[in-house]
N, C-alpha and C positions, 0 to 999 in steps of 0.2 A: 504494500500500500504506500501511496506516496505521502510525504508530509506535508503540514499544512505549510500554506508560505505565508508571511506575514507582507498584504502588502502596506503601502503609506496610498491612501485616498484621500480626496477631499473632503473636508468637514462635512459630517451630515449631521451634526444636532448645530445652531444655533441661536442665538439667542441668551435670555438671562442664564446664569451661572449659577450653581450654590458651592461653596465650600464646603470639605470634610477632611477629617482626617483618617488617617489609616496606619498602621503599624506595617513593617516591610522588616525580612532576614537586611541586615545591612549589606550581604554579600550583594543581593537581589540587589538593593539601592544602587549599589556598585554597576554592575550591569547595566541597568535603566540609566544610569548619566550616562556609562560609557554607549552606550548604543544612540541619546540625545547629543552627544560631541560628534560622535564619525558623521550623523546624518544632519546638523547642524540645525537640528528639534531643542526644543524645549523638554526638562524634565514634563512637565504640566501634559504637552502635546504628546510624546512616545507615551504615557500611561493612559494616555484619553485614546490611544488610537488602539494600544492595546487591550483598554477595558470593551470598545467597540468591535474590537474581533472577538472578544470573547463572547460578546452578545447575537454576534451572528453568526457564530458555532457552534455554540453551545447544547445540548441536548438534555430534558428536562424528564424524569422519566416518573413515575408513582411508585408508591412505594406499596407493597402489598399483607403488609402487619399491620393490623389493626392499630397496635400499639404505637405505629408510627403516623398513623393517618395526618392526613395534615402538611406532611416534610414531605419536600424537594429536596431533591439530589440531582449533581450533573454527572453525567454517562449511564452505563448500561451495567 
């Protein structure tokens, strides 16, 4: 199977913003600058294009114990 590619598109959300924060492995943080240097992105932009592949990959499946009713999980 082939791997997914990550491409850069053009923005498709617009508009008002909200801020948040989030906790990241520092190695990751590492990574994320180094991949917003070589492509001449913004930390803010390589996370936002990554969170938006993740949302148009992503695969949402049910869960089938009762005791879990409710939860979402990604894959299979």
């Amino acid at each position: 199977m082939d791997k997914p590619i990550f491409h850069i598109p053009q923005k498709q959300y617009v508009g008002e913003s909200a801020v948040i924060s989030m906790r990241l492995p520092k190695d990751m943080l590492t990574d994320i600058d180094e991949a917003a240097r070589i492509s001449g992105r913004t930390r803010n932009e390589v996370l936002t294009m990554g969170l938006e592949f993740a949302l148009q990959h992503m695969v949402i499946t049910s869960i089938s114990k009762p005791e879990e009713a409710g939860t979402l999980r990604k894959g299979g």
